[in-house]
DSSP file (Angstrom, degrees, kcal/mol; ACC not computed):
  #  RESIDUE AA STRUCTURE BP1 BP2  ACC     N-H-->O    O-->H-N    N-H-->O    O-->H-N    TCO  KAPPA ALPHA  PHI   PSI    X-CA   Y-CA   Z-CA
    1    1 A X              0   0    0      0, 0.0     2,-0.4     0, 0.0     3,-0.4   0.000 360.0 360.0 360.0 129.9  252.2   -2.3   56.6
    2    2 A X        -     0   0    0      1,-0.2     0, 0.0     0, 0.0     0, 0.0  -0.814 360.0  -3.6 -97.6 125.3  248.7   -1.8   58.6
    3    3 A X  S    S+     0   0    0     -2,-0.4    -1,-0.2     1,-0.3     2,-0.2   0.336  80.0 176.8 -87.9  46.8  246.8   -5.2   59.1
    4    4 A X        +     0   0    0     -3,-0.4    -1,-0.3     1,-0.1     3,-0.1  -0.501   4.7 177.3 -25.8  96.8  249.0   -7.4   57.3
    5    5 A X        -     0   0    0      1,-0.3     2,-0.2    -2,-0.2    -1,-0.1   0.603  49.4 -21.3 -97.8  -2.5  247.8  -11.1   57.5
    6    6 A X        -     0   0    0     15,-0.1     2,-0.5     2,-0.0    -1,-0.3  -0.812  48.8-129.6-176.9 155.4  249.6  -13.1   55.7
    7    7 A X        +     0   0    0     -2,-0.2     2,-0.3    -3,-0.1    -3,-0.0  -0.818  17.8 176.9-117.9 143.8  251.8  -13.5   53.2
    8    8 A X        -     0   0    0     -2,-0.5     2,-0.5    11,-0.0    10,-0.1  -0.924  29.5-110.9-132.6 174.0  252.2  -16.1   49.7
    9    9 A X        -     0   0    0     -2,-0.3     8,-0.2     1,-0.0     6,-0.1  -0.897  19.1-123.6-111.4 101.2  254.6  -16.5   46.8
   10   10 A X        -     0   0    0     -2,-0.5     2,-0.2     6,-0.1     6,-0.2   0.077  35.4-147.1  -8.6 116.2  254.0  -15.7   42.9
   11   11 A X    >   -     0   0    0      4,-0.8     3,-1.3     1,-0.0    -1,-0.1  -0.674  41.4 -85.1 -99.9 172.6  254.9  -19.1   41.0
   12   12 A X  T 3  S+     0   0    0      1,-0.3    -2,-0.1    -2,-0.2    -1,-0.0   0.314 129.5  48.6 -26.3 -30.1  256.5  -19.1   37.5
   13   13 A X  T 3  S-     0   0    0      2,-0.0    -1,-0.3     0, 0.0     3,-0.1   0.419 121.8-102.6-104.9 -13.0  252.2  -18.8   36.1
   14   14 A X  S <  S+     0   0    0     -3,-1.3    -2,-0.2     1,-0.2    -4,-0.1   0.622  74.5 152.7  91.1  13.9  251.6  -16.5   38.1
   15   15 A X        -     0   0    0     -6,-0.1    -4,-0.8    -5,-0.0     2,-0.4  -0.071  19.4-171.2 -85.9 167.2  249.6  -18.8   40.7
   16   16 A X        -     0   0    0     -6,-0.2     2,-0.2    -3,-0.1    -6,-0.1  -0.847  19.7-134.8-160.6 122.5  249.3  -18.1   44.6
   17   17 A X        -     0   0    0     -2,-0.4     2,-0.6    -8,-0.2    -8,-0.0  -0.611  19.2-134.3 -74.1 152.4  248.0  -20.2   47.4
   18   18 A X        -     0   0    0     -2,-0.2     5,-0.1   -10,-0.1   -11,-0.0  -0.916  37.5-116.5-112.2 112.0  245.7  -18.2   49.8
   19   19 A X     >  -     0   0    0     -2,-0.6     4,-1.4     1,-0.1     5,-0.3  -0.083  27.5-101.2 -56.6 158.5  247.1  -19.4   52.9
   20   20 A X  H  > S+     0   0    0      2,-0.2     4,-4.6     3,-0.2     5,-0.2   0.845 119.3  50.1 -28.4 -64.7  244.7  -21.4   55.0
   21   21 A X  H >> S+     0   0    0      2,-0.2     4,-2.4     3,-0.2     3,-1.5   0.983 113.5  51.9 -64.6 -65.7  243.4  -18.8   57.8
   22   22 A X  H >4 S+     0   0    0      1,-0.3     3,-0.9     2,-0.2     5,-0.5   0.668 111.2  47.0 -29.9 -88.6  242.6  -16.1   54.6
   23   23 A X  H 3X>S+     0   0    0     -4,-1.4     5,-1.5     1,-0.3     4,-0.6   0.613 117.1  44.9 -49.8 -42.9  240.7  -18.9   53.0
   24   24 A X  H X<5S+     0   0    0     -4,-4.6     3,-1.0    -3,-1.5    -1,-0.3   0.983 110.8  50.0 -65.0 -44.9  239.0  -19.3   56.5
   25   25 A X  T <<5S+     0   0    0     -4,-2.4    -1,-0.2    -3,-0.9    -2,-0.2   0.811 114.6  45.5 -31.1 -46.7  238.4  -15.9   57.2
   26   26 A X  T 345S-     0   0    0     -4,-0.4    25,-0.2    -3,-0.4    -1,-0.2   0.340 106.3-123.5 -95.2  -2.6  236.8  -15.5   53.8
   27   27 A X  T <<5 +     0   0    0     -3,-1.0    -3,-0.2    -4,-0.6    -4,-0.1   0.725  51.4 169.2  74.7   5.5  234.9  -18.5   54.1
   28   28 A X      < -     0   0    0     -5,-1.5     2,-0.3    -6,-0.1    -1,-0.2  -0.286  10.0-175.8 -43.6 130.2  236.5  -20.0   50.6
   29   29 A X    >   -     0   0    0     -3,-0.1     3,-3.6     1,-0.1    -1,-0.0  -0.948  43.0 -72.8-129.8 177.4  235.9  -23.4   49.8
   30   30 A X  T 3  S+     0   0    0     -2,-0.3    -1,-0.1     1,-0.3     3,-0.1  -0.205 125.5  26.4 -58.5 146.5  237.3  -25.7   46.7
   31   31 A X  T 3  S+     0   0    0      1,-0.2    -1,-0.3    -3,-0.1    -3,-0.0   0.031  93.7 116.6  87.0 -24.5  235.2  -24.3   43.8
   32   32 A X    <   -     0   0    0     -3,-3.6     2,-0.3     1,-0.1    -1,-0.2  -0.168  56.2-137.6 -82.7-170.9  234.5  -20.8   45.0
   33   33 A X        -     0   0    0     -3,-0.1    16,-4.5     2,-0.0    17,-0.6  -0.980   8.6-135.8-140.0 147.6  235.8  -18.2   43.2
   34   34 A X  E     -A   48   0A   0     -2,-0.3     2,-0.4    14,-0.2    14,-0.2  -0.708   9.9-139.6-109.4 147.6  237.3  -15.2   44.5
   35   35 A X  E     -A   47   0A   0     12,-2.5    12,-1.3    -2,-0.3     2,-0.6  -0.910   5.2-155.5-130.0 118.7  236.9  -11.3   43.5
   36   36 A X  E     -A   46   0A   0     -2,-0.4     2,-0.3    10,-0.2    10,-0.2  -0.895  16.1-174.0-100.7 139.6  239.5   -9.0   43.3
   37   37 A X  E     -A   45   0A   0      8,-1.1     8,-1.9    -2,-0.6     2,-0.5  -0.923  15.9-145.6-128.2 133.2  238.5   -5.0   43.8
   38   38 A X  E     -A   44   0A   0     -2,-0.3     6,-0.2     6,-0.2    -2,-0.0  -0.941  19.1-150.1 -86.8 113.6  240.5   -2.0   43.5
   39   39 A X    >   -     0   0    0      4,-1.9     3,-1.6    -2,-0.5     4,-0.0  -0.014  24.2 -93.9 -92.5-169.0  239.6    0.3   45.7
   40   40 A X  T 3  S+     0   0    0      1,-0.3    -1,-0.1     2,-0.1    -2,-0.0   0.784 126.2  54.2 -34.1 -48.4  239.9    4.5   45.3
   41   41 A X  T 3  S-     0   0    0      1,-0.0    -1,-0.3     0, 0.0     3,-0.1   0.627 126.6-105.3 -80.3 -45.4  242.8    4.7   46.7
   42   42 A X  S <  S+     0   0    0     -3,-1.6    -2,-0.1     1,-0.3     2,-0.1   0.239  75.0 142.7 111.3   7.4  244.4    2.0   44.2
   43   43 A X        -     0   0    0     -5,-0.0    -4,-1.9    -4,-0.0     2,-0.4  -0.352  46.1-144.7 -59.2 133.1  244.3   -0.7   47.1
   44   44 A X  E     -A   38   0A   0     -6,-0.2    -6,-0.2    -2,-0.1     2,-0.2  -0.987  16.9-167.9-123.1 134.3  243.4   -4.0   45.8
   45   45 A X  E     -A   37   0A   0     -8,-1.9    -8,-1.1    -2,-0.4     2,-0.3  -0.435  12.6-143.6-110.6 164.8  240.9   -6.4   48.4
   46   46 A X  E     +A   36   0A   0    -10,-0.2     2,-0.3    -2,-0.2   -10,-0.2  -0.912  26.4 176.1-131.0 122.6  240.2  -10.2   47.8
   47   47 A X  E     -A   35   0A   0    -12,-1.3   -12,-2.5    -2,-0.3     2,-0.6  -0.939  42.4 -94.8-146.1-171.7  236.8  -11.1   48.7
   48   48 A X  E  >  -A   34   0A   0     -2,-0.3     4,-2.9   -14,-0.2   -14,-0.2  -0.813  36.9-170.5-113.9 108.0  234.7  -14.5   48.5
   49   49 A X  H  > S+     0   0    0    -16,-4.5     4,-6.6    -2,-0.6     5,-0.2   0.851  89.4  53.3 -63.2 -32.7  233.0  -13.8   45.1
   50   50 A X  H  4 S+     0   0    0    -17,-0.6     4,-0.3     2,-0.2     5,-0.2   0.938 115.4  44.5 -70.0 -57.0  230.6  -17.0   45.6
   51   51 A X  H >> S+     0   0    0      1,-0.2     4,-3.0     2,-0.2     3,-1.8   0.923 114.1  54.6 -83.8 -60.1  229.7  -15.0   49.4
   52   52 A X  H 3X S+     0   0    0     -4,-2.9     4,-3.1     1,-0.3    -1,-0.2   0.964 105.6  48.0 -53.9 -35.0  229.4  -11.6   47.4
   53   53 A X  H 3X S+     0   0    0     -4,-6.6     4,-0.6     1,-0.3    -1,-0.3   0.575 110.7  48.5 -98.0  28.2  227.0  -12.7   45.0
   54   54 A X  H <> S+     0   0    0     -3,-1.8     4,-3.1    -4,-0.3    -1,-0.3   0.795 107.1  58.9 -88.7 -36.0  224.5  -14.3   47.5
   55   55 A X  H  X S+     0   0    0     -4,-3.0     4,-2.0     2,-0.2    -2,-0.2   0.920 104.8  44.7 -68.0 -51.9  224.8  -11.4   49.3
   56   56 A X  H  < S+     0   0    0     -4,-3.1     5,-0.2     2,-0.2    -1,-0.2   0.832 117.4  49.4 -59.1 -32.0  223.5   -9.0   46.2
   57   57 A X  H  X S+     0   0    0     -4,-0.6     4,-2.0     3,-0.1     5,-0.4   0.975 103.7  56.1 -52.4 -71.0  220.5  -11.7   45.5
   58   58 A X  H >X S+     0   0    0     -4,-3.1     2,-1.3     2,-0.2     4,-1.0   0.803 110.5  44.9 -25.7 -69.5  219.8  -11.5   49.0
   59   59 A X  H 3< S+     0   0    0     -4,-2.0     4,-0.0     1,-0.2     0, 0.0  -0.869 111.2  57.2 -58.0 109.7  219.3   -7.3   48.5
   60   60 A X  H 34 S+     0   0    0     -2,-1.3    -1,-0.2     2,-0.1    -2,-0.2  -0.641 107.5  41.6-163.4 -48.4  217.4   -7.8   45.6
   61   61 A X  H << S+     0   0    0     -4,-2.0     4,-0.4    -3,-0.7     2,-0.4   0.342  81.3 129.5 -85.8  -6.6  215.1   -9.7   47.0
   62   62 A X  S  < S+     0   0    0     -4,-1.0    -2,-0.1    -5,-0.4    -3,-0.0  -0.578  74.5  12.6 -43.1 117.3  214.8   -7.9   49.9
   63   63 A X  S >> S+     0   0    0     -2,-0.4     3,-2.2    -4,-0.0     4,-1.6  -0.269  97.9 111.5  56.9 -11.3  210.9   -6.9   50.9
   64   64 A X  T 34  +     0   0    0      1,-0.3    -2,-0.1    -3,-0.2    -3,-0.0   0.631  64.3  52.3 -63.6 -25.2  209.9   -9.2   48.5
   65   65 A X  T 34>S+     0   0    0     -4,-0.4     5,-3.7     2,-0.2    -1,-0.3   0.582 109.5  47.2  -0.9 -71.6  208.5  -11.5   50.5
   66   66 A X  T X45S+     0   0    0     -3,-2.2     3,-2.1     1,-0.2    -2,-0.2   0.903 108.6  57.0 -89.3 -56.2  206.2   -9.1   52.4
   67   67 A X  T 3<5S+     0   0    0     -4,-1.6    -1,-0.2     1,-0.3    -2,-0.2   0.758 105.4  53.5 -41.0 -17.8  205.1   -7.7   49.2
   68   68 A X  T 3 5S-     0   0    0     -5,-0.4    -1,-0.3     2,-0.0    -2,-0.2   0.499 120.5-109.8 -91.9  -7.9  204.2  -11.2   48.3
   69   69 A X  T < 5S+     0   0    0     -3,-2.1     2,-0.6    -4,-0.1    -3,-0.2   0.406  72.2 142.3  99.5  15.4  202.2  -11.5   51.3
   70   70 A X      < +     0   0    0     -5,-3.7     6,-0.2     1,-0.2    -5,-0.1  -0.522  14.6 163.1 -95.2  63.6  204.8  -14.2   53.0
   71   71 A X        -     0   0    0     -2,-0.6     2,-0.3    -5,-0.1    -1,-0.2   0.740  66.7  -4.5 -32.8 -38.4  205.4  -13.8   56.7
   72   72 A X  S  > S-     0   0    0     -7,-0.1     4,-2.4     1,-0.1    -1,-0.1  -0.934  84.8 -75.0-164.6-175.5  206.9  -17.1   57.3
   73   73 A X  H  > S+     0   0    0     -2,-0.3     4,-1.9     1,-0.2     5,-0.1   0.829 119.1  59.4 -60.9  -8.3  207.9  -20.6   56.0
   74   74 A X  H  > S+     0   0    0      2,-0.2     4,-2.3     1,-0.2     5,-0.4   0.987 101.1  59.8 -81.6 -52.0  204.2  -22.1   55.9
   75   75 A X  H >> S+     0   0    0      2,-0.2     4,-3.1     1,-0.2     3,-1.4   0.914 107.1  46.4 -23.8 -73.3  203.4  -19.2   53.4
   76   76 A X  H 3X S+     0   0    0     -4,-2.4     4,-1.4     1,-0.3     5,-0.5   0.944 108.9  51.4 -45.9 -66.4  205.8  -20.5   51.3
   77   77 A X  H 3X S+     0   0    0     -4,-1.9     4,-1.0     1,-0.2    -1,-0.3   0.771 112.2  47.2 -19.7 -59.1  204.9  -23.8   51.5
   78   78 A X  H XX S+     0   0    0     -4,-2.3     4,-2.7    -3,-1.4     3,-0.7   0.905 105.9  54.8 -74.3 -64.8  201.8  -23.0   50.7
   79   79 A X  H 3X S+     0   0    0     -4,-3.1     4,-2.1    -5,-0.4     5,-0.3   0.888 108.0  53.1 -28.7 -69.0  202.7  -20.8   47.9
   80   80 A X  H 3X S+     0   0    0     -4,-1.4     4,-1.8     2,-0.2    -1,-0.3   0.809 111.2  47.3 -48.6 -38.9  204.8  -23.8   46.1
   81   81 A X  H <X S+     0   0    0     -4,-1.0     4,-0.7    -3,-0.7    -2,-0.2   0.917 109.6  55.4 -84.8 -35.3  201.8  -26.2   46.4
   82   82 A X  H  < S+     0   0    0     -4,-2.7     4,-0.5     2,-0.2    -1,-0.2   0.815 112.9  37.0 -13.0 -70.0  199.9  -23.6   45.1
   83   83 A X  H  X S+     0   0    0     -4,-2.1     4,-2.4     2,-0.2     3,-0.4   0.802 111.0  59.5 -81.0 -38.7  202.1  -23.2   42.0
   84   84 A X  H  X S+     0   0    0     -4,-1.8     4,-2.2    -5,-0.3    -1,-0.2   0.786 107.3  45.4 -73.5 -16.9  202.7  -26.7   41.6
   85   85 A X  H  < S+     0   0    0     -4,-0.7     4,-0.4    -5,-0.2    -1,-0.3   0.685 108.1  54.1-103.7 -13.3  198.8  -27.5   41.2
   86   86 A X  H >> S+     0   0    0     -4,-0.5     3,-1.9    -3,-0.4     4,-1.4   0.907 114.4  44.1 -75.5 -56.1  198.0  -24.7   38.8
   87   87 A X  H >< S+     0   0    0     -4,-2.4     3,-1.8     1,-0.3    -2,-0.2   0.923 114.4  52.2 -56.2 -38.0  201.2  -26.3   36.6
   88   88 A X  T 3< S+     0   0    0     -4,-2.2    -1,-0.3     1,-0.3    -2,-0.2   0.737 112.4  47.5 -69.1 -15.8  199.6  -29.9   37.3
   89   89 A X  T <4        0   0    0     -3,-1.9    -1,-0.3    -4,-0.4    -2,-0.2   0.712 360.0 360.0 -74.6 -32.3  196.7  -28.6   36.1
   90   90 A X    <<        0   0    0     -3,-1.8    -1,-0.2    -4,-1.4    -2,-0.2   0.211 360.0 360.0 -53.7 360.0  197.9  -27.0   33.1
């Protein structure tokens, strides 16, 4: 079996502990939640769902920024004080 890192054992519920190094590898901590994929093949991957879906915001949000006219953090700043005095205003 080709890069086989560890192995755990199916309880009685069907539960499994992700040994320790996985969980580091994948960056898991208590709470996340983890995404299982099947790939083409019929291969099934574990990945850090909590990791994946930062990762799709992140691309989503991608240019958006420079399309907003925000080079750097002072923009923003700026931006928020901005917004926050139109609401106070409101």
């Amino acid at each position: 079996m080709e890069g086989v890192l560890d192995m755990a054992k199916v309880t009685s519920k069907g539960q499994v502990t992700i040994p320790a190094a996985i969980r580091r590898l994948l960056g898991i901590k208590t709470g996340d939640k983890v995404l299982f994929v099947e790939g083409a093949d019929g291969s099934v991957t574990m990945r850090n769902a909590t990791l994946d879906a930062f990762s799709e915001a992140r691309a989503a949000f991608a240019g958006a920024a420079e399309e907003a006219g925000l080079s750097d953090e002072r923009d923003v700043v700026d931006l928020v004080r901005s917004v926050r005095r139109e609401r106070a205003g409101a």
